[in-house]
C-alpha positions as CSV (number, residue, x, y, z in Angstrom):
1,X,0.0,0.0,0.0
2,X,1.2,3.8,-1.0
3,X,1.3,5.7,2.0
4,X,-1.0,8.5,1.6
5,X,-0.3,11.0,3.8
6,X,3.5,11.2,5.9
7,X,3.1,11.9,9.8
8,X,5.7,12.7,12.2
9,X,5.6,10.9,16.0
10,X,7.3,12.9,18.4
11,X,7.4,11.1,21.8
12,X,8.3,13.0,25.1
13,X,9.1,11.5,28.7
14,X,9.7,12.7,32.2
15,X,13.1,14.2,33.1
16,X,13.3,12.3,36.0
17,X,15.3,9.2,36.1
18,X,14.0,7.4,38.8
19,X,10.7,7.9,36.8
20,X,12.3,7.2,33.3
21,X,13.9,3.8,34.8
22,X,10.8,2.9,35.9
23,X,8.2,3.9,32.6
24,X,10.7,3.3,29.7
25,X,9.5,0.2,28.5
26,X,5.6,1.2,28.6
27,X,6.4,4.3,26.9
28,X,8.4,2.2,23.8
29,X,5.1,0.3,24.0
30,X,2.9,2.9,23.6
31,X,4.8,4.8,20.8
32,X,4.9,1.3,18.9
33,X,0.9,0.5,19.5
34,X,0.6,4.4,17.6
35,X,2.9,3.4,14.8
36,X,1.7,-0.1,14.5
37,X,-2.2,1.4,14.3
38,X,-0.6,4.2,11.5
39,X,0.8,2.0,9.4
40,X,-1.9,-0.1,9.3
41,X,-4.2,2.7,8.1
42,X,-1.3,3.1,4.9
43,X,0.5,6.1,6.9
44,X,4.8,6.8,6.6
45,X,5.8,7.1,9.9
46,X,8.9,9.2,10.5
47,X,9.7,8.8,14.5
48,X,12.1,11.1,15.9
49,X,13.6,8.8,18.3
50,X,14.5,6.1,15.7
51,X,18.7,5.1,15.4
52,X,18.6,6.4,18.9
53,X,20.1,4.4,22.4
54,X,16.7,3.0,24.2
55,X,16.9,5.6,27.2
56,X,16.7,8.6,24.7
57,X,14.1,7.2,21.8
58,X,11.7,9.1,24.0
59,X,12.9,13.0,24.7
60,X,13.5,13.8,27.7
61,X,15.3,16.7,27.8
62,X,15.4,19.9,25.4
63,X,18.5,18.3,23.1
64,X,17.0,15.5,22.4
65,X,13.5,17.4,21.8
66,X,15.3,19.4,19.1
67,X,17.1,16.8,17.8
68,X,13.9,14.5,17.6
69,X,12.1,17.0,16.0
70,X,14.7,18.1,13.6
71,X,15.0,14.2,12.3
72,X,10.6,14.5,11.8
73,X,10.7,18.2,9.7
74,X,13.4,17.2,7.6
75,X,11.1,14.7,5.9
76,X,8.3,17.2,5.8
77,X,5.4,15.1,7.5
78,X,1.8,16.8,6.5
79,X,0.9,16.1,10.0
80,X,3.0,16.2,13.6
81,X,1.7,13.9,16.4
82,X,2.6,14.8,19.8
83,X,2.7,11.1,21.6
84,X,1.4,11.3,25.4
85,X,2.4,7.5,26.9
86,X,2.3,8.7,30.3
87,X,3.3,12.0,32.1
88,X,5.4,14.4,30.4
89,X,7.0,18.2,30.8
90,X,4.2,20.3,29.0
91,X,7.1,22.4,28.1
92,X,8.6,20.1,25.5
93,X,6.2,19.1,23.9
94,X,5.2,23.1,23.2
95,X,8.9,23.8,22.3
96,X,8.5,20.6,20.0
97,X,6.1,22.4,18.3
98,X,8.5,25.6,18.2
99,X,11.5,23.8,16.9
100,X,9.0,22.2,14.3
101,X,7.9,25.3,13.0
102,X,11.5,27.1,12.9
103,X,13.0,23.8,11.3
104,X,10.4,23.3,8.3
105,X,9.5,27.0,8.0
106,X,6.3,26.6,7.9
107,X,3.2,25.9,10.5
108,X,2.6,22.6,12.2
109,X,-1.1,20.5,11.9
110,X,-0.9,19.3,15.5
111,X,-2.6,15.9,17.1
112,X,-2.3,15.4,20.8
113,X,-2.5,11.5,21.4
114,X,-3.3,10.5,25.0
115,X,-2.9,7.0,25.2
116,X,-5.5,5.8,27.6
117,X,-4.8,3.9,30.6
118,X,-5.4,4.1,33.6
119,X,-2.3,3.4,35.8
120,X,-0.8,6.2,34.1
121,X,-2.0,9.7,33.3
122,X,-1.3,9.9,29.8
123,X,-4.2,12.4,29.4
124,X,-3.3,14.4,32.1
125,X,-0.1,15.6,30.0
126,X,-2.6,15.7,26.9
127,X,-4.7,18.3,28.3
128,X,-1.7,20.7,29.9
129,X,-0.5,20.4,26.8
130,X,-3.8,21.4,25.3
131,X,-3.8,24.1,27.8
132,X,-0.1,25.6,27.0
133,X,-0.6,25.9,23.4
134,X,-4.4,27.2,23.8
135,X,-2.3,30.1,25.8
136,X,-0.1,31.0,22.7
137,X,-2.4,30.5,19.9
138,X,-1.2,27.2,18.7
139,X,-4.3,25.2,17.1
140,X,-4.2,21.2,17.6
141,X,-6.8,18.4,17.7
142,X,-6.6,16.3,20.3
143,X,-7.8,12.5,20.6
144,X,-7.5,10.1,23.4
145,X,-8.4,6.4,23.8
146,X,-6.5,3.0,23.8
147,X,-5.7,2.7,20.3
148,X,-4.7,-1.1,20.6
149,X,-8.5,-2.4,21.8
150,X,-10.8,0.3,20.5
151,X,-11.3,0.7,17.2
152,X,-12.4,3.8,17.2
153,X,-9.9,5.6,17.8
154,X,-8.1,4.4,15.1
155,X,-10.9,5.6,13.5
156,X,-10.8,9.2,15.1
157,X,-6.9,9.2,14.1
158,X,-7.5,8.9,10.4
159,X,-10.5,10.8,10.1
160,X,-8.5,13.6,11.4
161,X,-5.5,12.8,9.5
162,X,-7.2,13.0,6.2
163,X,-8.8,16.3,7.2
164,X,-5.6,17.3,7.7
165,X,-4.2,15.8,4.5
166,X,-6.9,17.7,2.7
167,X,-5.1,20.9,4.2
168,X,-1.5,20.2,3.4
169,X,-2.5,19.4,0.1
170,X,-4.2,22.7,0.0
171,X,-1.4,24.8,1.4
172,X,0.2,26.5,-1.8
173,X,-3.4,27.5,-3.4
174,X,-4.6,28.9,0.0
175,X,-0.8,30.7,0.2
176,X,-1.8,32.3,-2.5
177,X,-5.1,32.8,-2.1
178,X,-3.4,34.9,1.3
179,X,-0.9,36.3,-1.2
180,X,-3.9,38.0,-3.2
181,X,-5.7,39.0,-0.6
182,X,-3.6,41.9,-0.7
183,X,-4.4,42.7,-4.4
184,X,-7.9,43.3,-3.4
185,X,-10.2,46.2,-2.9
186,X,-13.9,46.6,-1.4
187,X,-16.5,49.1,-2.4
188,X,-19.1,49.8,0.1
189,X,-21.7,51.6,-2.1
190,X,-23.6,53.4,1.2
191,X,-23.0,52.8,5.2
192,X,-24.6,50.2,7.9
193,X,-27.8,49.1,7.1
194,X,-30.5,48.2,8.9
195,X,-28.3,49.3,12.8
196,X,-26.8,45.7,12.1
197,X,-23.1,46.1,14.3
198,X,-22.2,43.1,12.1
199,X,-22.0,44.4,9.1
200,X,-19.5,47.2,9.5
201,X,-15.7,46.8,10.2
202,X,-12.4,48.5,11.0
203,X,-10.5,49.2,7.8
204,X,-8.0,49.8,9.3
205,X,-8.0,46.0,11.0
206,X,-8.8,44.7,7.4
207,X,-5.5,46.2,6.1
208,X,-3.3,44.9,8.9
209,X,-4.8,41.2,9.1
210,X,-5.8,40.4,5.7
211,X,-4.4,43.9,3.6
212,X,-7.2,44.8,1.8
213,X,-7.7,48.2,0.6
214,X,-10.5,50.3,0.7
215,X,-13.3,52.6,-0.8
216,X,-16.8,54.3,-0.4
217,X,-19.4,55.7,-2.3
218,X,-23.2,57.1,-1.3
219,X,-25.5,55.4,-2.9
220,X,-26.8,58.4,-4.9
221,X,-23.7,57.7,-7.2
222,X,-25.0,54.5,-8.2
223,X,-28.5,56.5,-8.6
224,X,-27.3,59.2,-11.1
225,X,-25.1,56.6,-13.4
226,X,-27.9,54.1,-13.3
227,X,-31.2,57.3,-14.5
228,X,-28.3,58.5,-16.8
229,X,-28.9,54.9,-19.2
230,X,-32.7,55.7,-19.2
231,X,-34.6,58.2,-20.2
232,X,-38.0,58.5,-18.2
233,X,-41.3,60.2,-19.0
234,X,-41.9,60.1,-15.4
235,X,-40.9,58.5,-12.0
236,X,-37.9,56.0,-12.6
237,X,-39.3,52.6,-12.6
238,X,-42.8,53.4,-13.3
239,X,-43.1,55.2,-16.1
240,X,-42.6,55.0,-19.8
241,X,-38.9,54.5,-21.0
242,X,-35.9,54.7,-23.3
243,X,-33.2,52.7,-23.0
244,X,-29.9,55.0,-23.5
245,X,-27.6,52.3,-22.6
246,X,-27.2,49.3,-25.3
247,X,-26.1,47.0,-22.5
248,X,-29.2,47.9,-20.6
249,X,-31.3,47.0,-23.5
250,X,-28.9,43.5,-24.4
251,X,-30.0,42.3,-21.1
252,X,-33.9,43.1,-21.2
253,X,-33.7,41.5,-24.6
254,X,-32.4,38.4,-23.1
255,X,-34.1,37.7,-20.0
256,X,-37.4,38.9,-20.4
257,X,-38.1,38.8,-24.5
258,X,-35.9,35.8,-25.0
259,X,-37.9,34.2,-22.1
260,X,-34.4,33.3,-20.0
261,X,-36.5,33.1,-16.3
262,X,-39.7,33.6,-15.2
263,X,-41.3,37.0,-15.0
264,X,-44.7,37.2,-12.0
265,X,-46.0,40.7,-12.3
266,X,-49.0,39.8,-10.5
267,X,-47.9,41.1,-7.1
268,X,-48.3,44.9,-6.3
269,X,-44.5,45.7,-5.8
270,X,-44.0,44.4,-9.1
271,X,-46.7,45.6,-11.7
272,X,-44.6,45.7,-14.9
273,X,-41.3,45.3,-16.5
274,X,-40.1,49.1,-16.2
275,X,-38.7,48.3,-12.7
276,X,-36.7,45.9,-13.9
277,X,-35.4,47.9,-16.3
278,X,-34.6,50.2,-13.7
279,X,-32.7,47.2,-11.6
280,X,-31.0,46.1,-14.8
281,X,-29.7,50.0,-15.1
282,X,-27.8,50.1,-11.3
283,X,-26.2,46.7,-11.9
284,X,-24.4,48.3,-15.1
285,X,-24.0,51.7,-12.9
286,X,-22.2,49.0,-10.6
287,X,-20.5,47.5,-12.9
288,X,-18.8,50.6,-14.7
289,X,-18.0,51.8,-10.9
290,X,-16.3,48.6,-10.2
291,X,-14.5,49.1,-13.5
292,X,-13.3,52.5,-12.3
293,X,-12.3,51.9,-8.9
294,X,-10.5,48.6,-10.0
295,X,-12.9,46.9,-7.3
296,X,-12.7,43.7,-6.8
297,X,-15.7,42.8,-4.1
298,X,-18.5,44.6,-2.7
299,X,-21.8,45.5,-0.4
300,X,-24.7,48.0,-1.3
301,X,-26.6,49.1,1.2
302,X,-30.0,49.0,-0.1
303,X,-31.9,49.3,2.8
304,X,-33.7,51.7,3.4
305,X,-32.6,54.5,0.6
306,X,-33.2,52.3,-2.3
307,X,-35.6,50.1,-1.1
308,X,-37.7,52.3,0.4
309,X,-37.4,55.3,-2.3
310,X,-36.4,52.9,-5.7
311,X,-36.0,49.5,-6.3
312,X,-34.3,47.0,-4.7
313,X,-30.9,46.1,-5.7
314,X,-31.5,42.3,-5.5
315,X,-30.4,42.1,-9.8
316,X,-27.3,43.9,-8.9
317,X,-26.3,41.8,-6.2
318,X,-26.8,38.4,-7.7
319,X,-25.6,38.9,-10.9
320,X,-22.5,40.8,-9.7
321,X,-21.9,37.8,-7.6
322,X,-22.6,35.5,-11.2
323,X,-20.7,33.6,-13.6
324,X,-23.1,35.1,-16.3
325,X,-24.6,38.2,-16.9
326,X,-28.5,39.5,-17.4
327,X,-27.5,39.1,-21.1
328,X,-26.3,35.9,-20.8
329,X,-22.3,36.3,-21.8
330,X,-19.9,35.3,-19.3
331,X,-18.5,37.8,-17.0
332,X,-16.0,38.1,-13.5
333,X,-17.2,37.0,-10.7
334,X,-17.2,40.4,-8.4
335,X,-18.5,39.1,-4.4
336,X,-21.3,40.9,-3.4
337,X,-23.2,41.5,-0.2
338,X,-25.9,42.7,0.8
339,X,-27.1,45.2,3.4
340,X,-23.4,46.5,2.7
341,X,-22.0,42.9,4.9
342,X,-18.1,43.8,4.7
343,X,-17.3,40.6,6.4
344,X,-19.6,38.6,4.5
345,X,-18.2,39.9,1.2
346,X,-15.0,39.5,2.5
347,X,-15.9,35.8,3.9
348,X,-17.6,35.2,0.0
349,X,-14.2,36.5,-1.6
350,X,-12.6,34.1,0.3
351,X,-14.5,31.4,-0.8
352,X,-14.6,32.4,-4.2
353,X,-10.4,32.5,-4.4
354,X,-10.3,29.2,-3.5
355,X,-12.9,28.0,-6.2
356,X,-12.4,30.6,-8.8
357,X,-16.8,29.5,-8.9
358,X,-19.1,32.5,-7.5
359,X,-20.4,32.4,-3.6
360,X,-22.9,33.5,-2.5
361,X,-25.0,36.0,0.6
362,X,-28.0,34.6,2.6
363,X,-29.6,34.5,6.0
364,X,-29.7,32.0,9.2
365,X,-33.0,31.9,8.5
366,X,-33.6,28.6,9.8
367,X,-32.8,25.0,11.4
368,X,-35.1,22.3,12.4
369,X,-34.1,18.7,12.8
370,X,-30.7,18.8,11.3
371,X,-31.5,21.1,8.0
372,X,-30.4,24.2,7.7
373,X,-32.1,27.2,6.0
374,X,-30.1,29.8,4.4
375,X,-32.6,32.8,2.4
376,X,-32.2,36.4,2.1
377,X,-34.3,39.1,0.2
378,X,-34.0,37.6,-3.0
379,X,-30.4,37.5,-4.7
380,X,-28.6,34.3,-4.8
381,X,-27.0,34.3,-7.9
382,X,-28.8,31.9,-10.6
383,X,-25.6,30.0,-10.4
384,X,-26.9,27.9,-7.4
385,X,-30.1,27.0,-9.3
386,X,-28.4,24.3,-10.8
387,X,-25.4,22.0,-10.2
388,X,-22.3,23.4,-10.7
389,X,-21.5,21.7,-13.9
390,X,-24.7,22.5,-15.5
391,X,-24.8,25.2,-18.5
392,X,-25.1,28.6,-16.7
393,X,-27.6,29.8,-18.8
394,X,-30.0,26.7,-18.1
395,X,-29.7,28.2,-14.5
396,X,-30.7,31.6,-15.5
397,X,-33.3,30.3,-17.5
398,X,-34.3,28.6,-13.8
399,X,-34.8,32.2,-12.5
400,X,-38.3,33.4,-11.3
401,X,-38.6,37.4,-10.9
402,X,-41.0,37.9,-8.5
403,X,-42.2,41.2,-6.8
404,X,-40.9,41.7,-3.3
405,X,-41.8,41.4,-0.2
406,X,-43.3,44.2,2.4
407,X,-40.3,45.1,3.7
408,X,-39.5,47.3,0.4
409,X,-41.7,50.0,-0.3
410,X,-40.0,51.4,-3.2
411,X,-40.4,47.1,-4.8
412,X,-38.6,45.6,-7.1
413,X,-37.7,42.2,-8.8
414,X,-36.1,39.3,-6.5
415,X,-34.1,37.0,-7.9
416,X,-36.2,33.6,-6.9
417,X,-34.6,30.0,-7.2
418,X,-33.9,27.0,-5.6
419,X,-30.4,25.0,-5.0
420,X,-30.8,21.2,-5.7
421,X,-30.4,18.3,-3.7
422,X,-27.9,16.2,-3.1
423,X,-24.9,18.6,-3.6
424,X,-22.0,19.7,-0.9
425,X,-21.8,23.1,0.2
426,X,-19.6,25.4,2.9
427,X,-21.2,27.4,4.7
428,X,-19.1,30.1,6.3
429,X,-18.4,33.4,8.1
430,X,-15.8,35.9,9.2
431,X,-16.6,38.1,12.3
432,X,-14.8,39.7,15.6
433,X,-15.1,38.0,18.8
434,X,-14.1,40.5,21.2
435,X,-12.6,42.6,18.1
436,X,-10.5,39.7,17.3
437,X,-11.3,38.0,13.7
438,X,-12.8,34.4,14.2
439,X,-13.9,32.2,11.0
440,X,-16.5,30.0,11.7
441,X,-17.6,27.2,9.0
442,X,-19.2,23.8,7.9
443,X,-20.3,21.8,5.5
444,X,-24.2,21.0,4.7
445,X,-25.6,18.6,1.6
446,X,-28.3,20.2,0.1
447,X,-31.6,18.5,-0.5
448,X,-34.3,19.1,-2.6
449,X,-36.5,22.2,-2.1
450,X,-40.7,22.2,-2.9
451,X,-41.7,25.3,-4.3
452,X,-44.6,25.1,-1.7
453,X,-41.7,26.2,1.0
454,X,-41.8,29.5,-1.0
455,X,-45.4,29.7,1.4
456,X,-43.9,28.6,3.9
457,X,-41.2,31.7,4.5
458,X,-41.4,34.2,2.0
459,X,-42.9,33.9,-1.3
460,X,-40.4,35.8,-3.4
461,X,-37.4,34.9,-2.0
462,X,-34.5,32.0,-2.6
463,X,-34.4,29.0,-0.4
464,X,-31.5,26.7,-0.1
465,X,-31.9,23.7,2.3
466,X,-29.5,21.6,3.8
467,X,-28.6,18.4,6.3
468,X,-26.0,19.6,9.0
469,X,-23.3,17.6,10.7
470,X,-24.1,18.9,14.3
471,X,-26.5,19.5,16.4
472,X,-29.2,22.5,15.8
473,X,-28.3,24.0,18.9
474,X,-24.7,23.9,18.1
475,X,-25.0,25.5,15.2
476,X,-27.1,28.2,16.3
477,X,-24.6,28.9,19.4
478,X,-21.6,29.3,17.5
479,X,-22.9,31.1,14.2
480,X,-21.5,35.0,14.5
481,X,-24.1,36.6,13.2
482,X,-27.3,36.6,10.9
483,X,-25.6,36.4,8.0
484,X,-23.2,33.7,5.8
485,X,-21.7,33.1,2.7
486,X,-21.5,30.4,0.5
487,X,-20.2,28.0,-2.3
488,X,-20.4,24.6,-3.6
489,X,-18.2,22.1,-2.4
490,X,-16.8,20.9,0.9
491,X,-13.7,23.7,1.5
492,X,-13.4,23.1,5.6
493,X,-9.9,21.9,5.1
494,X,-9.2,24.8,3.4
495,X,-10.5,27.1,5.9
496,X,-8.7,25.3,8.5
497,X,-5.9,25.8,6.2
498,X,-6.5,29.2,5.7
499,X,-7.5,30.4,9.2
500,X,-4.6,28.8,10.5
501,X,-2.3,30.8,8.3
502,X,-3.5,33.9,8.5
503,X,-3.3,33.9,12.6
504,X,-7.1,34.2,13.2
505,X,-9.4,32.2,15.5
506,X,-11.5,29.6,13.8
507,X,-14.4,27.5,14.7
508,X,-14.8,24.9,11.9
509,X,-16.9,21.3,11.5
510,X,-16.1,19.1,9.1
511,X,-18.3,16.9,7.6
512,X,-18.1,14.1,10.1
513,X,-19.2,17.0,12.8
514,X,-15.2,17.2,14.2
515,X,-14.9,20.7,15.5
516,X,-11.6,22.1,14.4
517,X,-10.7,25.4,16.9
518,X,-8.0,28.0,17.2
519,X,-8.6,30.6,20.0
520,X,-9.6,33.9,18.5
């Protein structure tokens, strides 16, 4: 068998020789039960202590810590298992991680193994361990159990391993995906919507962490581009037109006469096509001011200015954040919030860097017995109303415009759908615990969506359903905020990955429910 992923066993012991005359041989067992249970599971072992006398193939003092540890980083394991036989110096096993790091220049995926027994407290140096590098940042995973009689905690090890796999071999694109990071600018078209706290940041904190730069515009500027590509009789949106702008008309052409999506103007906030054409106008306004300000993601505020006084931007917002424009051609992918969510547009950006594939902007609307509900006013982009593969304009096609909800006096089109079943999706958010950046994720599979369940929450706005690997309660408790972003695929190693990199706190659950932390 190929070994599929290379791990390095660091084993530490007691200082103490009347304690190390006495434990040797049960700690040489219990490093060999490890190795014996990793190569079983197809996994290259590199143990620091091998070639070495039998008193000093377990460290015990800082020499041989470095020395150990320099043998296991010059092979470059993917992974670094700290190996906890019995009682050990917390402090080695911390400076093992150190020397690791200095050694391989580069960061460390930790385990803690406890071995479980109870005539010796192998656990006990676990968690001080646990504790020590809690206290300096240092994210691990920690399993415990007697991996000779239990099988699942073999298990537990590889499940963990290959989460951590999936992050190694992830390490250059999310290194560049950090590298980029400073190559890319926000516009926030208007200020905090809605008195959400969430939505606003420090720029300031976004240039130092992540070194994104920077710019805003009132909304009003959007307002005069957009009533400069149409020429009204009357009150924008409700009156007779003519279309100024060719690109305004290429897209009317192809959605509404070309019959690409569903048009409902039976509902009051929606009585005819001229606010659409209106919507259709401030995504090109958005579009030439991206083009301008060499933007590369966004928010608009929408709430209340233009929702309450001219149409909702809900066609600006999910086409921005599409593959494919209103008129069908193939465009970049700008991220795009709504309410003017900087985190969430960042957290979207992020996802979309490591897919290249658009993400999207919804709510925490919902979760009952395991299934997530993720909605917002009405712009998911058409590319999750289909499966990724599919031909983006049989998604668009999939598109229902339907007037808006009460919320939006001004009304306006939403941009209706519904993400299939059976497909894996990443849920995920940035936000500031205590001012401090924290990235909180998982991964759902999405199931199928009745249009009845339009009724059921709001009728003109997108739903996307999925099965969660925790509890409801879980989820609920550690989500940041009201808002998420998302994109196909499972990318919790990445985030890990990323997170990790980037020296912020993360809450992530893989897809088995494994919470992988980092102390924000």
């Amino acid at each position: 068998m190929k070994p599929w992923v290379r791990v390095g066993v660091f084993s530490p012991n007691d200082p103490r020789p009347w304690v190390r005359e006495q434990n040797i041989d049960l700690m040489l067992k219990h490093e060999g039960s490890l190795i014996d249970a990793l190569k079983k599971m197809g996994v290259e072992v590199v143990r620091g202590g091998e070639g070495f006398p039998k008193m000093d193939r377990i460290a015990w003092n800082t020499r041989l810590v470095q020395e150990h540890i320099r043998k296991i980083a010059e092979k470059k394991p993917d992974v670094l298992i700290l190996n906890q036989g019995s009682w050990t110096f917390p402090y080695d096993s911390i400076d093992a991680v150190k020397y690791f790091e200095a050694e391989a220049g580069d960061i460390a995926r930790v385990i803690i193994f406890s071995h479980k027994n109870p005539k010796v407290p192998g656990l006990v140096a676990g968690m001080a361990i646990g504790g020590g590098l809690k206290r300096i940042g240092i994210p691990y995973t920690h399993i415990f159990g007697d991996i000779e009689k239990d099988p699942r905690v073999s298990r537990d090890l590889e499940s963990v391993l290959r989460f951590y796999k999936r992050g190694a071999e992830s390490a250059e694109k999310v290194k560049d995906v950090i590298r980029k990071l400073k190559y890319q600018k926000y516009l926030a078209l208007g200020g905090m919507s809605l008195r959400m706290p969430t939505t606003t940041v420090d720029v300031d904190q976004w240039q130092k962490v992540f070194g994104i730069s920077y710019e805003t515009l009132d909304q009003s500027e959007l307002l005069v581009r957009a009533e400069n590509m149409v020429e009204w009789d009357g009150r924008p949106g409700e009156s007779n037109y003519k279309i100024l702008d060719r690109r305004v008309e290429d897209a009317l052409d192809f959605l509404w006469r070309k019959k690409h999506g569903r048009f409902d103007f039976s509902r009051p906030s929606l009585k005819g096509i001229e606010k659409i054409v209106y919507q259709l106008a401030l995504y090109y306004a958005a579009l030439d001011i991206v083009k301008e300000y060499n933007i590369t993601f966004m928010g608009v505020k929408c709430q209340d200015e233009l929702s309450a006084r001219h149409c909702t931007a809900c066609i600006l917002t999910a086409f921005m954040n599409n593959d494919v424009g209103p008129d069908g051609k193939p465009k970049p992918i700008i991220p795009a919030s709504c309410e003017n969510d900087m985190d969430s547009a960042l957290t979207q950006l992020i996802l979309h860097l490591l897919t290249s594939k658009p993400a999207g902007f919804g709510d925490f609307r919902d979760v009952e017995d395991g299934v997530l509900t993720i909605m917002n006013c009405g712009q998911h982009p058409p590319y999750f109303f289909g499966r990724p593969d599919e031909d983006p304009v049989k998604k668009l096609d999939r598109a229902e415009y339907i007037g808006q909800e009460i919320f939006y006096a001004a009304g306006g089109a939403s941009v209706r759908g519904r993400t299939p079943g059976g497909l894996k999706m990443t849920v995920a958010r940035l936000a500031r615990e205590n001012l401090r950046y924290q990235l909180v994720a998982t991964v759902i599979e999405t199931i199928d969506v009745d249009p009845g369940e339009h009724e059921r929450y709001n009728y003109s706005w997108p739903i996307i359903k999925g099965k969660i690997p925790i509890p409801d309660e879980v989820l609920i408790d550690v989500w940041p905020c009201n808002h998420l972003g998302f994109a196909f695929g499972d990318l919790t190693p990445e985030l890990v990955e990323f997170a990790h990199r980037v020296g912020i706190g993360y809450k992530i659950f893989a897809e088995d429910g494994k919470e992988y932390s980092r102390p924000s």
